[in-house]
mmCIF entry with sequence, helices, sheets and N, C-alpha, C, O atoms, coordinates in Angstrom:
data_MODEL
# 
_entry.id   MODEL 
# 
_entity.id                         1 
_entity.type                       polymer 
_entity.pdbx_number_of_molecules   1 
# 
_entity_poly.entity_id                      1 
_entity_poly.type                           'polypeptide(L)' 
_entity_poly.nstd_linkage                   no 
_entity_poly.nstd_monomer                   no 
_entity_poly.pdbx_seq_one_letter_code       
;(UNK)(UNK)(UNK)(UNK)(UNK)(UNK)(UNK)(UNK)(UNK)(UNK)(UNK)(UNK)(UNK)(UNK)(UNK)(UNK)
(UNK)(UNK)(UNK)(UNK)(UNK)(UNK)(UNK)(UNK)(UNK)(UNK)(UNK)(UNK)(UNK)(UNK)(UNK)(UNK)
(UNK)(UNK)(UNK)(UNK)(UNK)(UNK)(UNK)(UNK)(UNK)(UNK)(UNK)(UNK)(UNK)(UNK)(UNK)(UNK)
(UNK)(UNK)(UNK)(UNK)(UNK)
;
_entity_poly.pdbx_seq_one_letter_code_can   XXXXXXXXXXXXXXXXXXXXXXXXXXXXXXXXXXXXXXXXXXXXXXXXXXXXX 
_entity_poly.pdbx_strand_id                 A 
# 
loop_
_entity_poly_seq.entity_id 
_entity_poly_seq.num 
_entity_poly_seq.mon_id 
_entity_poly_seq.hetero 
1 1  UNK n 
1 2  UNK n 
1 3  UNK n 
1 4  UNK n 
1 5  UNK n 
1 6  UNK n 
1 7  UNK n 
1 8  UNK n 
1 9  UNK n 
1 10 UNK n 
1 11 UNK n 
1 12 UNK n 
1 13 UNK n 
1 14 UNK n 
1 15 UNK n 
1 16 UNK n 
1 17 UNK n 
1 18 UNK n 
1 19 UNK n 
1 20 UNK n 
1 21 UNK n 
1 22 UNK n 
1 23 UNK n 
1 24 UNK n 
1 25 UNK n 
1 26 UNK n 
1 27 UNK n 
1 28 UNK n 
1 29 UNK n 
1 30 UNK n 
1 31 UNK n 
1 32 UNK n 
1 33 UNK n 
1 34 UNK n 
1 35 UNK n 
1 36 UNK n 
1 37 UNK n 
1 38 UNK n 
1 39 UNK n 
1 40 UNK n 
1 41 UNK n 
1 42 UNK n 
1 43 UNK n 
1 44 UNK n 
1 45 UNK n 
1 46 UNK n 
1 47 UNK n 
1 48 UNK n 
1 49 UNK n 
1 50 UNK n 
1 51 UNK n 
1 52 UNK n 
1 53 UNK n 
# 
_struct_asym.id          A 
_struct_asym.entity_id   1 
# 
loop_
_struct_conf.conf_type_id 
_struct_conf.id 
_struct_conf.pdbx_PDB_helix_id 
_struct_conf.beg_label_comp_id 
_struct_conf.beg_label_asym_id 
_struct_conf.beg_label_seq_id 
_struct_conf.pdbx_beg_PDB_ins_code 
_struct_conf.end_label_comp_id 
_struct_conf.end_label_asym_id 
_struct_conf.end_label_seq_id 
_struct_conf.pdbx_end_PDB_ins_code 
_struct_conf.beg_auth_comp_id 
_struct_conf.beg_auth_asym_id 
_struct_conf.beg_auth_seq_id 
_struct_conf.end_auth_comp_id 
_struct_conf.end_auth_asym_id 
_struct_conf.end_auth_seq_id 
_struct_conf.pdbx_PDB_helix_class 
_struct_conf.details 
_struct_conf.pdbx_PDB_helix_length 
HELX_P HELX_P1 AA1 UNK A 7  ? UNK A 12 ? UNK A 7  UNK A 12 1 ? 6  
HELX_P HELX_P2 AA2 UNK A 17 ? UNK A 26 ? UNK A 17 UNK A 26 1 ? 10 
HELX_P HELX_P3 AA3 UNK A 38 ? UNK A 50 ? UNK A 38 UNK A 50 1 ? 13 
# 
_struct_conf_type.id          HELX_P 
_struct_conf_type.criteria    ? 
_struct_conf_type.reference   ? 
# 
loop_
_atom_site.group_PDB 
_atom_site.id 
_atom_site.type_symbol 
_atom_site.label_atom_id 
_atom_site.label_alt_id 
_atom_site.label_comp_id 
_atom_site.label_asym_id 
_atom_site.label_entity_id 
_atom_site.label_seq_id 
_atom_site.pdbx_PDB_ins_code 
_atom_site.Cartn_x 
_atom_site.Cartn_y 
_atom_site.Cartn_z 
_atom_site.occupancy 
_atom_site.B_iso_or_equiv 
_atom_site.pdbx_formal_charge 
_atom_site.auth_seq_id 
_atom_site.auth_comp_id 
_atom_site.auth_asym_id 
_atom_site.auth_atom_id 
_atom_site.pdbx_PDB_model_num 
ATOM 1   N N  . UNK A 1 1  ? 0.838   -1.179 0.000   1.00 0.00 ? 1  UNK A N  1 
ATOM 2   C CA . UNK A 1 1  ? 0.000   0.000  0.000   1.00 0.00 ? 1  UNK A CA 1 
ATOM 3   C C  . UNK A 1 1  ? 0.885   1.244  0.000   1.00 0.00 ? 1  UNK A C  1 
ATOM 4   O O  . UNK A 1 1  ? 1.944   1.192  0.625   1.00 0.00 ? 1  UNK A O  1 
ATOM 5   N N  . UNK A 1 2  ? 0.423   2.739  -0.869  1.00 0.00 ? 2  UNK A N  1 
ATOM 6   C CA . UNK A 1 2  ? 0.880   3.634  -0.871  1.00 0.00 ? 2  UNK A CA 1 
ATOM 7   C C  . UNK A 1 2  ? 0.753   4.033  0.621   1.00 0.00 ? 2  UNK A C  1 
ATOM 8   O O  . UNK A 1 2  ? -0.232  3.868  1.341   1.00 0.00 ? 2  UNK A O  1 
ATOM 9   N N  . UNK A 1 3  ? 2.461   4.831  1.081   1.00 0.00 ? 3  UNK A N  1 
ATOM 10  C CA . UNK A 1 3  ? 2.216   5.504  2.225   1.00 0.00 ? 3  UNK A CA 1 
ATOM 11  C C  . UNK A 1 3  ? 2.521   6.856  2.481   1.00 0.00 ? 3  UNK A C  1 
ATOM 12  O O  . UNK A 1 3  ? 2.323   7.512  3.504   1.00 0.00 ? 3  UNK A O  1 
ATOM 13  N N  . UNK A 1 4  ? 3.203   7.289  1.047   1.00 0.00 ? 4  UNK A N  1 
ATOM 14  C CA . UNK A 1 4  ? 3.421   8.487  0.171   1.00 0.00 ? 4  UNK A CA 1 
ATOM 15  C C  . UNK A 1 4  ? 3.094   9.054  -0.634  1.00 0.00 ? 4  UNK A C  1 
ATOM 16  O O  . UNK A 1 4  ? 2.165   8.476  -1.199  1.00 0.00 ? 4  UNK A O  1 
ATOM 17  N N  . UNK A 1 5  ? 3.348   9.978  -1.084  1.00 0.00 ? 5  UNK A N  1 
ATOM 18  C CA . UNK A 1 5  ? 2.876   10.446 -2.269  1.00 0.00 ? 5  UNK A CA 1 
ATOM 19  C C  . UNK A 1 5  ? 3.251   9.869  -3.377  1.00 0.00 ? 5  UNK A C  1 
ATOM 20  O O  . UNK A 1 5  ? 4.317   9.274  -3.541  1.00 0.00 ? 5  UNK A O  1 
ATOM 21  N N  . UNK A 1 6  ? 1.941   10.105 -4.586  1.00 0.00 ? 6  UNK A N  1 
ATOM 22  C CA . UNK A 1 6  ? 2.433   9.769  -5.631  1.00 0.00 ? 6  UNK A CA 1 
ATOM 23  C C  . UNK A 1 6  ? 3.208   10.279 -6.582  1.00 0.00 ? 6  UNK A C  1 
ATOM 24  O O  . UNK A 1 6  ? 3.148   11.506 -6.648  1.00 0.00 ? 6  UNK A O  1 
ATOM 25  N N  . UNK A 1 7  ? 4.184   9.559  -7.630  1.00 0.00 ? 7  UNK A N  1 
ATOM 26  C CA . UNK A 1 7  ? 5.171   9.882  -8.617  1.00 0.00 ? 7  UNK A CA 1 
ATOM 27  C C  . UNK A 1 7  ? 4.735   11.447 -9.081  1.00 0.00 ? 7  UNK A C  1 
ATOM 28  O O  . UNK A 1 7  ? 5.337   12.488 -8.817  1.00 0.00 ? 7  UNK A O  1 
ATOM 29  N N  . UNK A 1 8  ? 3.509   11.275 -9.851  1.00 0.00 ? 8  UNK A N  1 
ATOM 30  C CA . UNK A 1 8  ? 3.100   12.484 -10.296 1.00 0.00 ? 8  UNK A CA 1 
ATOM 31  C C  . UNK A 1 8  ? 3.013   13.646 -9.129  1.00 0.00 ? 8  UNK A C  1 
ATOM 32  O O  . UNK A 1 8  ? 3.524   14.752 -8.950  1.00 0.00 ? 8  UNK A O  1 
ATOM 33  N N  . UNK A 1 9  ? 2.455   13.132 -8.710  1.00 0.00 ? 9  UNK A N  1 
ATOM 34  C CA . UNK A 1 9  ? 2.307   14.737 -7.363  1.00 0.00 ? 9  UNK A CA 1 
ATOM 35  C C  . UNK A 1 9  ? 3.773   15.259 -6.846  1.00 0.00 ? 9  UNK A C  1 
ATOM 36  O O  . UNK A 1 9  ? 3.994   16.409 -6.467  1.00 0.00 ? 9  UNK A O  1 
ATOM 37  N N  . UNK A 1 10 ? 4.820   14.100 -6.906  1.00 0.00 ? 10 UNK A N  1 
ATOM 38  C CA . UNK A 1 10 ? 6.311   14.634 -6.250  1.00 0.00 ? 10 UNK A CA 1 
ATOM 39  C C  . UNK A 1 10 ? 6.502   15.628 -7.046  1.00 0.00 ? 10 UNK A C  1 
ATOM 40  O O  . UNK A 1 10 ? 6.820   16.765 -6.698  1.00 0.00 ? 10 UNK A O  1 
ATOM 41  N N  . UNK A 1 11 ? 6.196   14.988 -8.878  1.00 0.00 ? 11 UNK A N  1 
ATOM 42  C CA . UNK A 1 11 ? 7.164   15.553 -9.889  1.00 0.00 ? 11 UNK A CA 1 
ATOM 43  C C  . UNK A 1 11 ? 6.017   17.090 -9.876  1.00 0.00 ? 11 UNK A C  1 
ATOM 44  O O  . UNK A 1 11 ? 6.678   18.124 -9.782  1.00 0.00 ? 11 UNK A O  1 
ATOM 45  N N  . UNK A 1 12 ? 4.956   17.250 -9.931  1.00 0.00 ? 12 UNK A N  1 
ATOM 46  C CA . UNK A 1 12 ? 4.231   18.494 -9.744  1.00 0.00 ? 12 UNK A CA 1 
ATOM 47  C C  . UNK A 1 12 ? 4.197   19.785 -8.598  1.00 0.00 ? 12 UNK A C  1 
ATOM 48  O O  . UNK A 1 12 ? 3.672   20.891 -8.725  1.00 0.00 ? 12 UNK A O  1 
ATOM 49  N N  . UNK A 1 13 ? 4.977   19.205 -7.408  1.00 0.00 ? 13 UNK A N  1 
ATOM 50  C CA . UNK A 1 13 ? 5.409   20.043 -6.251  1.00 0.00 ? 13 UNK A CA 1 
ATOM 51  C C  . UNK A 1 13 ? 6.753   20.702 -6.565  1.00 0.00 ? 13 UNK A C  1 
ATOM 52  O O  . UNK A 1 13 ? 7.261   21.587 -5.876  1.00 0.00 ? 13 UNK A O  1 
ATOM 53  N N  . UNK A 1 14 ? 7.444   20.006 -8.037  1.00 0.00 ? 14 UNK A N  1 
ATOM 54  C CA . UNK A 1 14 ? 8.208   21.372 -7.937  1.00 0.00 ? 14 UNK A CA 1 
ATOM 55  C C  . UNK A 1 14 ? 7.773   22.323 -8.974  1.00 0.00 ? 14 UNK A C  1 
ATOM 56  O O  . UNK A 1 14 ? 8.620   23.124 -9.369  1.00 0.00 ? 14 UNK A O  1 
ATOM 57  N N  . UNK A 1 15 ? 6.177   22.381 -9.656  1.00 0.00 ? 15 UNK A N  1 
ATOM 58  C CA . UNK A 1 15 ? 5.873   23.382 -10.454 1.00 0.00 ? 15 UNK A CA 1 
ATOM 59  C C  . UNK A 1 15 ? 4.762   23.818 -9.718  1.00 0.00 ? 15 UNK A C  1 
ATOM 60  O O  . UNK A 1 15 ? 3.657   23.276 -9.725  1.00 0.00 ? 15 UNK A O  1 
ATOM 61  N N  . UNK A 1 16 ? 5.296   25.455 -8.674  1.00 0.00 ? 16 UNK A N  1 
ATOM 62  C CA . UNK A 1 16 ? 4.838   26.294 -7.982  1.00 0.00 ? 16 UNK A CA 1 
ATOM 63  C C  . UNK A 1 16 ? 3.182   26.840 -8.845  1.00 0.00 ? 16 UNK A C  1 
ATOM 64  O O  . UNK A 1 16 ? 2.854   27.337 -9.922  1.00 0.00 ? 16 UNK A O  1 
ATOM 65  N N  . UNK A 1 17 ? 2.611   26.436 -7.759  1.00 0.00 ? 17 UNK A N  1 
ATOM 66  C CA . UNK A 1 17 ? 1.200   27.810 -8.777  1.00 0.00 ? 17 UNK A CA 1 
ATOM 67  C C  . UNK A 1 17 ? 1.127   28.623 -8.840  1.00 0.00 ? 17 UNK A C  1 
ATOM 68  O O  . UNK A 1 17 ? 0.538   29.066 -9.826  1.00 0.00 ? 17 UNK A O  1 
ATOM 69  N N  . UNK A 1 18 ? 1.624   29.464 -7.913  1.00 0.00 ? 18 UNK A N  1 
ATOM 70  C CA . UNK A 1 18 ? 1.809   31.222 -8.071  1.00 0.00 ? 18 UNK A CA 1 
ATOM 71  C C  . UNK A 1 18 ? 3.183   31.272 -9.121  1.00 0.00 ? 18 UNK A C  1 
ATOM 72  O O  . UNK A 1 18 ? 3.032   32.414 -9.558  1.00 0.00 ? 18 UNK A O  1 
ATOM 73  N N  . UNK A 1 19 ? 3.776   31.023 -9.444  1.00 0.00 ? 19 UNK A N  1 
ATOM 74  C CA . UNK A 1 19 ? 4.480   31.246 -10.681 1.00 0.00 ? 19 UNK A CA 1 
ATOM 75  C C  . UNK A 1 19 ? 4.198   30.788 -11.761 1.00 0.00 ? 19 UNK A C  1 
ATOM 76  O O  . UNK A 1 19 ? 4.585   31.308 -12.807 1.00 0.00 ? 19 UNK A O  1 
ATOM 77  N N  . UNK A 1 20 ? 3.351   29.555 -11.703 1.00 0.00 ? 20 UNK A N  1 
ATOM 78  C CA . UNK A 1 20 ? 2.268   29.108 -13.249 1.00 0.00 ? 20 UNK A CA 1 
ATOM 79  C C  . UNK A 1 20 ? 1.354   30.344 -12.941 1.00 0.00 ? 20 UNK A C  1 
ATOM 80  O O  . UNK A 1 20 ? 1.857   31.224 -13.640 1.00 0.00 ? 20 UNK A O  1 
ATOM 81  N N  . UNK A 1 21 ? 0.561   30.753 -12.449 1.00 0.00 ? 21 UNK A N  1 
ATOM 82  C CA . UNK A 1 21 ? -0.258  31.997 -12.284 1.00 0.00 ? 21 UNK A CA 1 
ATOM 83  C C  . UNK A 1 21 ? 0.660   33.704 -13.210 1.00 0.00 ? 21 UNK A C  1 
ATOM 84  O O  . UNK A 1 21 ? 0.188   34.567 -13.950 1.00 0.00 ? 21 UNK A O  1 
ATOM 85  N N  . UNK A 1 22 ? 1.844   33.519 -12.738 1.00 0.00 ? 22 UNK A N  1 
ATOM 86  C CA . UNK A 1 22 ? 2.466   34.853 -12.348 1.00 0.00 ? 22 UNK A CA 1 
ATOM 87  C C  . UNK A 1 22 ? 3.007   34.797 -14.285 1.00 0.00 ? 22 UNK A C  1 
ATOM 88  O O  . UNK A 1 22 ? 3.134   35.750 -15.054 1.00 0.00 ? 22 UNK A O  1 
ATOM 89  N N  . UNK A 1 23 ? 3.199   33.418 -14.531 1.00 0.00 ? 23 UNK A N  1 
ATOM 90  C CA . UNK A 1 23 ? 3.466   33.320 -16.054 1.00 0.00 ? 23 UNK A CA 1 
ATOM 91  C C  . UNK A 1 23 ? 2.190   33.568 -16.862 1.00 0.00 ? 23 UNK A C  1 
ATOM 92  O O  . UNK A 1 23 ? 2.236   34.266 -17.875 1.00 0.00 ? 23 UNK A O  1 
ATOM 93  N N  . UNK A 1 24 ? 1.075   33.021 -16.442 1.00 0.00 ? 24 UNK A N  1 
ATOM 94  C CA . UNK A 1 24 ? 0.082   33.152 -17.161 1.00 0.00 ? 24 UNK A CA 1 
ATOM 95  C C  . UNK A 1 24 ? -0.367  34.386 -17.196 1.00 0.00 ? 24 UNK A C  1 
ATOM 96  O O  . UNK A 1 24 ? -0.603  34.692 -18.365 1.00 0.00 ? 24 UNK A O  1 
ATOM 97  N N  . UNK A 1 25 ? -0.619  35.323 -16.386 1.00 0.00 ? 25 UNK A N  1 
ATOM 98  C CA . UNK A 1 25 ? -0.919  36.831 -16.441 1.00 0.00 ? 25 UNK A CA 1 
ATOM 99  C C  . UNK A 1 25 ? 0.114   37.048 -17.403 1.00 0.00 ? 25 UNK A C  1 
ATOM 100 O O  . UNK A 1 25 ? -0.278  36.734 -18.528 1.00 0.00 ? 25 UNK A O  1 
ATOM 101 N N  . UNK A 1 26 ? 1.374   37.499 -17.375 1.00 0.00 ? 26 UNK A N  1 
ATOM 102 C CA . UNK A 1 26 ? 2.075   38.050 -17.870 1.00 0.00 ? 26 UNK A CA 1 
ATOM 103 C C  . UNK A 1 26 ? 1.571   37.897 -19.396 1.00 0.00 ? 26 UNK A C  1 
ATOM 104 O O  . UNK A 1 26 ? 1.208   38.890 -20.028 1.00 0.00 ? 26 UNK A O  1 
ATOM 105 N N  . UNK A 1 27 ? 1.568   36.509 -19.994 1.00 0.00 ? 27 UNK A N  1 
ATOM 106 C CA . UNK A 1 27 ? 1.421   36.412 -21.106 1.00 0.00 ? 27 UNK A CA 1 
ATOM 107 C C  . UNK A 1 27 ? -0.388  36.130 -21.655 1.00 0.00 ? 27 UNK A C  1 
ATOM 108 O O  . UNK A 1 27 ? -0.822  35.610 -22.683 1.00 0.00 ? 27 UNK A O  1 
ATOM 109 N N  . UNK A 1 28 ? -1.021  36.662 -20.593 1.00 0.00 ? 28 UNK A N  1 
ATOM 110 C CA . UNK A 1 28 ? -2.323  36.718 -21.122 1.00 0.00 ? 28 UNK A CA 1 
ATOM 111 C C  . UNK A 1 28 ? -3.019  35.295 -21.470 1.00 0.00 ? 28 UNK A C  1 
ATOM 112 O O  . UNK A 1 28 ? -3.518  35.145 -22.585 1.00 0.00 ? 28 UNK A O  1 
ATOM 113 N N  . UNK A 1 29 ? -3.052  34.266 -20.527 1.00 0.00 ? 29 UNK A N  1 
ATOM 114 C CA . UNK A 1 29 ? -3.144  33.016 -21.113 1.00 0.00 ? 29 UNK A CA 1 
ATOM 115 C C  . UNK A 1 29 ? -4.578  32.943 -20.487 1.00 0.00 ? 29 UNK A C  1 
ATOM 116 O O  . UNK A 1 29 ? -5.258  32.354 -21.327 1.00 0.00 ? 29 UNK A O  1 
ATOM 117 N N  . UNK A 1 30 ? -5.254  33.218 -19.555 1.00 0.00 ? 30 UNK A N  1 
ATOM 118 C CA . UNK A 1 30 ? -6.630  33.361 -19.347 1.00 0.00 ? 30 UNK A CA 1 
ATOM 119 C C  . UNK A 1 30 ? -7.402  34.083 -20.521 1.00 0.00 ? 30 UNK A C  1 
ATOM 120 O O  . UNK A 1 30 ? -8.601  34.203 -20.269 1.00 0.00 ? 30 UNK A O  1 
ATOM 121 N N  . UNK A 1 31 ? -7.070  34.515 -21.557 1.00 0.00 ? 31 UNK A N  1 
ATOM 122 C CA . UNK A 1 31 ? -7.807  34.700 -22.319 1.00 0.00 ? 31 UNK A CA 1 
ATOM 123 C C  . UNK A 1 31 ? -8.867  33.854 -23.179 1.00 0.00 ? 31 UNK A C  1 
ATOM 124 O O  . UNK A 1 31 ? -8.577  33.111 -24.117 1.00 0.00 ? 31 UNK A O  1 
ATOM 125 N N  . UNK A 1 32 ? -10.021 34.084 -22.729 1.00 0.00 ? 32 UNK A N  1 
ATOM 126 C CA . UNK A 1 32 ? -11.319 33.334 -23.749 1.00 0.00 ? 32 UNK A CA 1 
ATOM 127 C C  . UNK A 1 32 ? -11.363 32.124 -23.106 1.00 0.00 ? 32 UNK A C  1 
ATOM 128 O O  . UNK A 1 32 ? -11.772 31.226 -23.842 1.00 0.00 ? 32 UNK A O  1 
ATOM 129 N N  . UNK A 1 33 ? -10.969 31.641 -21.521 1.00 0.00 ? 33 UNK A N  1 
ATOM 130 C CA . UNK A 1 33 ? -11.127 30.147 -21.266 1.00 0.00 ? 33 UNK A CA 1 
ATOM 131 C C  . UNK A 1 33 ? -12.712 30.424 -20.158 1.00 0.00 ? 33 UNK A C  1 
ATOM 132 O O  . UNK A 1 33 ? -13.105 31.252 -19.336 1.00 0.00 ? 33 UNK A O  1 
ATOM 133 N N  . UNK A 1 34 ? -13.121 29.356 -20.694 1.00 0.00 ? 34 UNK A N  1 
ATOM 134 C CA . UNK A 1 34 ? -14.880 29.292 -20.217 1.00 0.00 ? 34 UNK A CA 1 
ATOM 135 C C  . UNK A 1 34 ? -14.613 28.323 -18.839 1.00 0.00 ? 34 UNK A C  1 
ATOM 136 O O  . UNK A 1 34 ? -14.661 28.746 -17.684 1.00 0.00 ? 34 UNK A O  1 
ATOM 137 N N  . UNK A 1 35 ? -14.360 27.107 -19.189 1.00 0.00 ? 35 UNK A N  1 
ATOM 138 C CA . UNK A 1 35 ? -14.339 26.274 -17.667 1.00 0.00 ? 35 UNK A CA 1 
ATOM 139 C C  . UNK A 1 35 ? -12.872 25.871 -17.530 1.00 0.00 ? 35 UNK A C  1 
ATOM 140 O O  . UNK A 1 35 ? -12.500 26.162 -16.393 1.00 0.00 ? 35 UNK A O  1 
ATOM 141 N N  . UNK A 1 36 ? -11.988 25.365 -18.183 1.00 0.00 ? 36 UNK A N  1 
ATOM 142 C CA . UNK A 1 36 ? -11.018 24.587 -17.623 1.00 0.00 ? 36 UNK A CA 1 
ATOM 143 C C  . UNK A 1 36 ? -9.998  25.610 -17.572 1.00 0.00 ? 36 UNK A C  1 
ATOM 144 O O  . UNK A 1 36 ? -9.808  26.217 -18.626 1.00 0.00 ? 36 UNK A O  1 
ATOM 145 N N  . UNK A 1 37 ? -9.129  26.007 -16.318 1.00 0.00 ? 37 UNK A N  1 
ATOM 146 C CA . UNK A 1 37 ? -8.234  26.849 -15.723 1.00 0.00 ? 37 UNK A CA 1 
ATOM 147 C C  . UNK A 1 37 ? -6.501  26.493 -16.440 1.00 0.00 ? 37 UNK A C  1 
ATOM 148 O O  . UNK A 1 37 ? -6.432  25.266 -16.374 1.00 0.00 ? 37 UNK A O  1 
ATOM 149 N N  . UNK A 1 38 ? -5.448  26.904 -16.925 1.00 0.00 ? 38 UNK A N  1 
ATOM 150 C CA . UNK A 1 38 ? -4.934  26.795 -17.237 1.00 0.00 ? 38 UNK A CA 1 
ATOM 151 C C  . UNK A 1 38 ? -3.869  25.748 -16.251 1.00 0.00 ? 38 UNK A C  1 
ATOM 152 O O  . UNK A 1 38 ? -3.236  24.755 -16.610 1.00 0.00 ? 38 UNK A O  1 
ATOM 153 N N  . UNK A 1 39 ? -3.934  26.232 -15.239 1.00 0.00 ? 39 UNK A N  1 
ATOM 154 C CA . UNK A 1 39 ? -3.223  25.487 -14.329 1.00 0.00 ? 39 UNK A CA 1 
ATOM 155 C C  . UNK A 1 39 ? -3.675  23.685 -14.513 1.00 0.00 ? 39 UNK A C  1 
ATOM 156 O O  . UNK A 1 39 ? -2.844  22.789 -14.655 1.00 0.00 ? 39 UNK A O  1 
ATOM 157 N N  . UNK A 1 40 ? -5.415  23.463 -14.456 1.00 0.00 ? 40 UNK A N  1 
ATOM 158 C CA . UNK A 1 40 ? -5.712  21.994 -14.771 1.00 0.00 ? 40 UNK A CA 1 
ATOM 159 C C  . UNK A 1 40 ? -5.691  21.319 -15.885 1.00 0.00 ? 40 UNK A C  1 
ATOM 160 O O  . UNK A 1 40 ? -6.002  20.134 -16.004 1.00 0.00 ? 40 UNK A O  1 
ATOM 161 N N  . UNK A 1 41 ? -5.107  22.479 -17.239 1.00 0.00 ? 41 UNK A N  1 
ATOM 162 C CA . UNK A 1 41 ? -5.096  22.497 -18.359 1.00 0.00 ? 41 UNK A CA 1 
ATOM 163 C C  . UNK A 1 41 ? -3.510  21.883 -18.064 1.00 0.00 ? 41 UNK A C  1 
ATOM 164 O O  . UNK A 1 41 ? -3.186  20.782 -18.509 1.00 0.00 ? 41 UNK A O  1 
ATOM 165 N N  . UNK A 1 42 ? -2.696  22.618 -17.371 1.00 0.00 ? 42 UNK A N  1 
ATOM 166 C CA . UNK A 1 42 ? -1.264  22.273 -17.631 1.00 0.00 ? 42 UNK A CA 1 
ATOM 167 C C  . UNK A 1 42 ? -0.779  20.700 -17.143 1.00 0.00 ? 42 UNK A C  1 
ATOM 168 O O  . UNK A 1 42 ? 0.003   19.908 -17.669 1.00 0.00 ? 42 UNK A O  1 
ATOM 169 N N  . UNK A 1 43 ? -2.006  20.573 -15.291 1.00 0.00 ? 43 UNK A N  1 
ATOM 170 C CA . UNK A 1 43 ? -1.656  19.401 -15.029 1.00 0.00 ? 43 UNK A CA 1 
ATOM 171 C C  . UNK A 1 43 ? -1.945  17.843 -15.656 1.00 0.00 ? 43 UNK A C  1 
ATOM 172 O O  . UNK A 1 43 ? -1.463  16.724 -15.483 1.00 0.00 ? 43 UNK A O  1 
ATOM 173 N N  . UNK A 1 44 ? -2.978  18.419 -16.454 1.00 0.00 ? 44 UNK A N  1 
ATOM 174 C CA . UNK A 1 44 ? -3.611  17.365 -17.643 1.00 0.00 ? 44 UNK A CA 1 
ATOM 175 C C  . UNK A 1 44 ? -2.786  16.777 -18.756 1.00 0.00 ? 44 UNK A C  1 
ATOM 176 O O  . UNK A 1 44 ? -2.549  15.589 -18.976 1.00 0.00 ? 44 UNK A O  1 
ATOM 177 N N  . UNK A 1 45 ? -2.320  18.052 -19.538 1.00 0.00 ? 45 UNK A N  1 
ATOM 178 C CA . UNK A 1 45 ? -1.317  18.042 -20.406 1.00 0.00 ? 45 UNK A CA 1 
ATOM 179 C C  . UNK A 1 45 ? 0.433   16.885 -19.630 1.00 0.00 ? 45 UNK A C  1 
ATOM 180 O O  . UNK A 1 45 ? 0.875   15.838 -20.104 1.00 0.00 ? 45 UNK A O  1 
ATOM 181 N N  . UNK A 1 46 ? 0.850   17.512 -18.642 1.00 0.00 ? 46 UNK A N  1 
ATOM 182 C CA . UNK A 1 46 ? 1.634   16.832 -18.069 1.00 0.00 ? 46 UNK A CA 1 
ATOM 183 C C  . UNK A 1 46 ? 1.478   15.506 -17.591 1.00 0.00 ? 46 UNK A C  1 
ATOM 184 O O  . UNK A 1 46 ? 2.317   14.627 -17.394 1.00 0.00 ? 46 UNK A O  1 
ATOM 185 N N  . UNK A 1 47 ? 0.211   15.526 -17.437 1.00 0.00 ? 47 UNK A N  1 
ATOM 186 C CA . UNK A 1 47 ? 0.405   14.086 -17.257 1.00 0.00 ? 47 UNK A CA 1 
ATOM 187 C C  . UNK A 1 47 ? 0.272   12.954 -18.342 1.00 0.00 ? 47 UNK A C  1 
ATOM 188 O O  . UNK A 1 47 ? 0.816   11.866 -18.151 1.00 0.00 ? 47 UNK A O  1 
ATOM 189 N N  . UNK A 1 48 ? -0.452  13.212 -19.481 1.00 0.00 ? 48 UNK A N  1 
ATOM 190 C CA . UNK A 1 48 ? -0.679  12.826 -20.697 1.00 0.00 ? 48 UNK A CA 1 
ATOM 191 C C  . UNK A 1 48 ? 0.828   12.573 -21.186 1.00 0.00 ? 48 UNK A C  1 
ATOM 192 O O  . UNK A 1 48 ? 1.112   11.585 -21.862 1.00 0.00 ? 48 UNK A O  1 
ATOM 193 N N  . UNK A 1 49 ? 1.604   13.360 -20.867 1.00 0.00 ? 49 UNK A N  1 
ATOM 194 C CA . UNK A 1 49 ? 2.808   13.632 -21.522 1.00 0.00 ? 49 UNK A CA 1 
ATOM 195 C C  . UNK A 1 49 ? 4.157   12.490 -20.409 1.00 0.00 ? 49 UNK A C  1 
ATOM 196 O O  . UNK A 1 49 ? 5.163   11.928 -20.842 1.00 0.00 ? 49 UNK A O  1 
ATOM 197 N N  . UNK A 1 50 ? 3.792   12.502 -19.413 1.00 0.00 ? 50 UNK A N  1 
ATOM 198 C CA . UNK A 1 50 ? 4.648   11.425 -18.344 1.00 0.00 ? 50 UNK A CA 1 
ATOM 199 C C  . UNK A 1 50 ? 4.368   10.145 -18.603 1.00 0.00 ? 50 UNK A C  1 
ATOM 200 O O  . UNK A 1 50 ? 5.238   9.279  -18.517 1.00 0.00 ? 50 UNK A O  1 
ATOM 201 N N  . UNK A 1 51 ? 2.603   9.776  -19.095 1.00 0.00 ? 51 UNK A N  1 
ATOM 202 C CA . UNK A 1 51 ? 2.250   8.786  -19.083 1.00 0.00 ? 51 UNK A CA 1 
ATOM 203 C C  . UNK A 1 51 ? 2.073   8.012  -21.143 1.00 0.00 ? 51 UNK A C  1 
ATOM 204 O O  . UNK A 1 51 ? 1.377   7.071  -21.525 1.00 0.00 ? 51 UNK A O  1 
ATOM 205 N N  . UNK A 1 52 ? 2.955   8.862  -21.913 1.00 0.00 ? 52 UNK A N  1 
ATOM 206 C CA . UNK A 1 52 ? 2.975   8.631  -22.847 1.00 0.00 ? 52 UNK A CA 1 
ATOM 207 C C  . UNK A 1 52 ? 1.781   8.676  -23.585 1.00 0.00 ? 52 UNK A C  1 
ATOM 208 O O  . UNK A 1 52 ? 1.652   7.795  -24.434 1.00 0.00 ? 52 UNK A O  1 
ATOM 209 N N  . UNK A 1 53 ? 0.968   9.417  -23.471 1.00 0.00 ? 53 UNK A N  1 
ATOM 210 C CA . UNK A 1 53 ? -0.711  9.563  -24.411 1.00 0.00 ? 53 UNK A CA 1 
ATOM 211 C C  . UNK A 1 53 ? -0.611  10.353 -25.357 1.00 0.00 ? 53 UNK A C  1 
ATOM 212 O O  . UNK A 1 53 ? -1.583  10.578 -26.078 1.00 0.00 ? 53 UNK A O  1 
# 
């Protein structure tokens, strides 16, 4: 049984949200998004991308 965290969550604690935030303002990336937040956009993408999809 897990008694730690998982692989993905280690490798995601070192990508801060206030600096995914602080990037996304800068470059205007909230623009035109209706429901899905860029941040769950990014952790989606990343994981698709760890897990070979």
């Amino acid at each position: 049984m897990n008694k730690g965290k998982y692989v993905f969550a280690q490798l995601m604690s070192l990508a801060h949200p206030d600096e995914f935030d602080h990037c996304v303002e800068k470059y205007n990336g909230h623009y035109l998004i209706r429901n899905f937040s860029c941040w769950h956009q990014f952790l989606s993408l990343s994981f698709g991308q760890l897990t070979h999809r």
